[in-house]
C-alpha positions, 0 to 999 in steps of 0.5 A, a space after each residue: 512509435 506512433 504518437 496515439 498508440 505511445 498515448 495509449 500505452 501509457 495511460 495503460 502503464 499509469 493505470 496499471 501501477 496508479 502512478 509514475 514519475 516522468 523519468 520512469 515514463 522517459 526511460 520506458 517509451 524511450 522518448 525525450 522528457 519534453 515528447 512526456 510532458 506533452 503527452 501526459 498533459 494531452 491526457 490531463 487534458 482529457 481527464 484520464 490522468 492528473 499531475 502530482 509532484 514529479 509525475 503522474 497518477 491515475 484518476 479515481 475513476 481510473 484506479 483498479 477497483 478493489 475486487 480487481 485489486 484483490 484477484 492481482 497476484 493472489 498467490 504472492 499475496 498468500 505467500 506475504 501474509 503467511 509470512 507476516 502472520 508467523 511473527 503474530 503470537 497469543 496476546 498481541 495487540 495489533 493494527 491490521 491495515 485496509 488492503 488486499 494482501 493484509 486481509 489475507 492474514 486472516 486464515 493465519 491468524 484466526 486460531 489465536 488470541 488477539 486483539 485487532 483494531 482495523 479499518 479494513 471492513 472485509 476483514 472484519 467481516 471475515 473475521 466474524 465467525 472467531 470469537 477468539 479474535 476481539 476486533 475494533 473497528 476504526 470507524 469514520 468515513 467508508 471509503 468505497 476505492 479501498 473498501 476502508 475507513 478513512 478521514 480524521 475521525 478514523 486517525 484520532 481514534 487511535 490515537 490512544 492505542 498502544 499496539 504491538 504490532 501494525 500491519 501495514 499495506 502501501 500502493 508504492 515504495 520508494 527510496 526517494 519518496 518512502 512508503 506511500 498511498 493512493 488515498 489522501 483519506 487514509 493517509 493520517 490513519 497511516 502515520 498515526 499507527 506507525 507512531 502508535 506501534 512497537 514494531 511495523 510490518 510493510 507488506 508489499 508485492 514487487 509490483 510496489 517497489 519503484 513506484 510512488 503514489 499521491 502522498 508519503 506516510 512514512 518514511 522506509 527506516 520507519 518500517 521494522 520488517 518489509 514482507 515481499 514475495 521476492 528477493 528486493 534489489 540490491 539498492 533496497 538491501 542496502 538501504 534495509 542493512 544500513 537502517 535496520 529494516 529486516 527483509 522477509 521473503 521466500 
């Protein structure tokens, strides 16, 4: 392959799951580790892409925006949320995650009678017309790339919460780096409602499995039930057997 259109293809592949290890990129393009590295820093060079731990990540001004975010396999998606939402009962206190497949819980849950702490501004604001659902919002800093809040002031607010149930959202999984985010931001939130809850929910599409973003919240054992929109990996099922996180999918 020619070396510009290999550049290009894989800042294309980068930008498309936000990050990738070198040897995910070695395996795709076929080419030796040394040929990876020296295209990936030809394009930190550039400032299209930044070095993390064992790879590469897209910039900020690289990532998907949100509404594009949103419009990604919307149908599998639908199917994650429905799926998480069948586990919600009448009473429960629940953490509901920033992300686009999280706020699609919504149209399942808005009949009961719920109290719901979130950072996740599109739900809230969705979510305004039911007055059978109690929301309290995080607070903190807005972050505009998630359409969140973040920071500290977001983490320590819920400190003191008891929660039920979380449903969380990840931009990557892996079994050497666990569940992982995009964001340094919401990174504490994160682990702090994980702390925080009786029982967690992950829900990712296959799209998020193999791949790992800029910082770890938790760990995959600390994951109760992992929702997806398709049968996992073997690896993924044994691991989930041997640590006690039930897979739900179609």
């Amino acid at each position: 392959m020619i070396k510009i259109k290999r550049i290009n293809e894989l800042l294309q592949y980068v930008e498309k799951r936000q990050t990738a290890s070198l040897d995910d990129l070695v395996k795709e393009f076929n080419v030796s580790k040394n040929t990876i590295r020296r295209d990936v820093q030809e394009l930190v060079d550039q400032g299209r892409l930044k070095k993390v731990y064992g790879g590469v990540s897209a910039n900020k001004s690289s990532t998907v925006p949100y509404h594009d975010r949103k419009v990604q396999n919307q149908e599998g998606k639908i199917k994650i949320a429905e799926m998480a939402a069948s586990y919600v009962e009448d009473g429960d206190i629940i953490f509901l995650d920033s992300g686009t497949t999280t706020v699609e819980m919504l149209e399942f849950i808005k009949d009961k009678n719920l109290i719901i702490v979130t950072n996740n501004l599109d739900f809230t604001l969705e979510a305004t017309p039911y007055s059978n659902l109690r929301i309290y919002s995080t607070g903190g800093m807005y972050e505009r790339t998630t359409k969140s809040y973040a920071g500290l002031e977001s983490a320590e607010s819920v400190k003191n919460y008891n929660f039920s149930k979380a449903f969380m959202a990840s931009t990557g999984i892996s079994l050497t780096n666990g569940v992982t985010n995009s964001s340094p931001q919401e990174t504490q939130i994160k682990s702090t409602v994980v702390d925080r809850s009786k029982e967690v929910f992950l829900l990712v599409d296959q799209s998020k499995f193999d791949h790992y973003s800029l910082t770890t919240y938790c760990d995959i054992e600390d994951i109760d039930y992992l929702v997806t929109d398709e049968p996992t990996e073997d690896k993924y099922n044994q691991f989930a057997e041997k640590n006690n996180v039930k897979l739900i999918y179609p």
